[in-house]
Each structure stands twice: as structure tokens, then as C-alpha cells.
C-alpha positions in Angstrom: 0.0 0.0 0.0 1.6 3.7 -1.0 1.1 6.2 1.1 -0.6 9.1 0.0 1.7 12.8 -0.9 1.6 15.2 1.9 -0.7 18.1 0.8 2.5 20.7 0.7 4.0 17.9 -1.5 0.8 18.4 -4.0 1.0 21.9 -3.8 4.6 22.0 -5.3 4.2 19.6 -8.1 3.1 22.0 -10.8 6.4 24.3 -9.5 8.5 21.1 -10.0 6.6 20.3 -13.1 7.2 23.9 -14.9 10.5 23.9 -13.8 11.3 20.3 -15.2 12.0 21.8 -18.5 15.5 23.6 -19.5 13.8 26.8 -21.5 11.8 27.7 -18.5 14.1 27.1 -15.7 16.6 29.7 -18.1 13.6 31.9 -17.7 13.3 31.9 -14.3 17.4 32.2 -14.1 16.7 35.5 -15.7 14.1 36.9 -13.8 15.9 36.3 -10.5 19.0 38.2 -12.0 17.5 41.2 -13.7 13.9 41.4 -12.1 10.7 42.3 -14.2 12.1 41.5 -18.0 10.2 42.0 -21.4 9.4 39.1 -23.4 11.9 41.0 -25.9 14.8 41.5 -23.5 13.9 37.9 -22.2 14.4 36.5 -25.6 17.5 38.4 -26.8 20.5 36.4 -27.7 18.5 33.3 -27.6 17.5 31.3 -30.6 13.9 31.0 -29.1 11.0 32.9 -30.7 9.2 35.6 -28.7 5.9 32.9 -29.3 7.7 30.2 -27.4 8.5 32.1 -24.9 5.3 33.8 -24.3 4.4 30.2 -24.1 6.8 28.9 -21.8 5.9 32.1 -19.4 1.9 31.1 -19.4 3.2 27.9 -18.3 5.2 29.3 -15.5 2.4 31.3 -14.6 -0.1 28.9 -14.1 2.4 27.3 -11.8 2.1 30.8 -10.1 5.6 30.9 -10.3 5.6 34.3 -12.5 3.5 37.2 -13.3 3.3 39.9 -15.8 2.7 43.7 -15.6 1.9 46.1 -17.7 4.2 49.0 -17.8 2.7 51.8 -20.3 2.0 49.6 -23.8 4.5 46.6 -23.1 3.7 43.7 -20.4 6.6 43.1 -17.9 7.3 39.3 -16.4 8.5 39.4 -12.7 8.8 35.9 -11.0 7.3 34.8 -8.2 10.0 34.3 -4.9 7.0 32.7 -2.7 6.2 30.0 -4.8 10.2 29.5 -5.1 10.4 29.5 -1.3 8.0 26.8 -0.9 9.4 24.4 -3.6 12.5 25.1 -1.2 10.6 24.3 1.5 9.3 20.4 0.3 12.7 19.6 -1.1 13.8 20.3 2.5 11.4 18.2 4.2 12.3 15.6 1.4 15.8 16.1 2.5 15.1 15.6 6.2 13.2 12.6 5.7 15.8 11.1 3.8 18.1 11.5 6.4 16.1 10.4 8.9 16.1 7.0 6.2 19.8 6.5 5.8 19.9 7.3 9.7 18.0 4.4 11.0 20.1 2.5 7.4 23.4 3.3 9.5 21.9 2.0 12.7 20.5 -1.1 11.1 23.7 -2.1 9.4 26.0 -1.3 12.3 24.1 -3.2 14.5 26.4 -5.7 16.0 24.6 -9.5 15.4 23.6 -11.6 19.0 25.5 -14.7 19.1 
């Protein structure tokens, strides 16, 4: 029988999802070095079309891991730290319980057999 995922570990698994692929995780790179970006300053240098992007940021977004502004005629992308933090926040708790695993592992192992 599995056990079921923790409800912060549900939460999280759109973040982890959106940020499974290596165009959007350069996106969110870029937002966390230069803060809100165009799609046109977010696709400069870049062999990737302003279309893909504006794709791959919709996909961020419904992760709610972005969010665009509009500043005067053009829309602005600025990401989302929270939703960062709390992907953070359920790797740690991963982390922890692996330890936790290999801890009682270690015990287990060194363990000295009854004769």
C-alpha cells in the first residue's frame, strides 16, 4: 500500500513540473537576475521565438511561479519568490526525511549481530 503525498507535497508539483523543462528554468534564471524582464529583453541572444517564450511564461504562470505587468503599452514578467520559497521548502522536508532514512540504514547495518 503507498502512502498518500503530503498536501504541501501536492502543492509543489506544478512548481517542479514547470520547472522540469531547460527553457523555462533559463527563464526563471533571468528573472531572479534582472527582475521584471520583457518578453523582448527575455528572448534576446536566444535562438527562441518571442511565441515560445510567451508560451513557456503562461506555463510558468499557471504554476504561479511568474506574473506579468503592464508598464505603459509593453507587459513586464517578474517571478514569483514565494512559490520558489515553498518548492525550497518540500525539497527540505524531502531532505530531512531522507536522512532520517539512511539514519536508521546506519543503525541497522552497524548493529552488532547476537550470538
Amino acid at each position: 500500500m503507498r502512502k498518500s503525498r503530503p498536501p504541501a507535497l501536492q502543492k509543489t508539483a506544478p512548481v517542479f513540473a514547470a520547472l522540469g523543462d531547460p527553457t523555462r528554468l533559463r527563464l526563471i534564471a533571468a528573472l531572479c537576475a534582472g527582475g521584471a524582464l520583457s518578453i523582448a529583453q527575455l528572448t534576446a541572444g536566444t535562438a527562441i521565438t518571442r511565441q515560445a517564450v510567451t508560451k513557456h511564461l503562461e506555463v510558468l504562470a499557471d504554476a504561479d511561479l511568474v506574473h506579468d505587468v503592464r508598464h505603459g503599452r509593453e507587459r513586464l514578467w517578474e517571478l514569483q519568490p514565494s512559490r520558489i520559497d515553498e518548492a525550497r521548502r518540500a525539497l527540505d522536508a524531502i531532505a530531512a526525511q531522507w536522512d532520517q532514512a539512511l539514519q536508521r540504514l546506519k543503525a541497522f547495518v552497524e548493529r552488532k549481530p547476537s550470538s
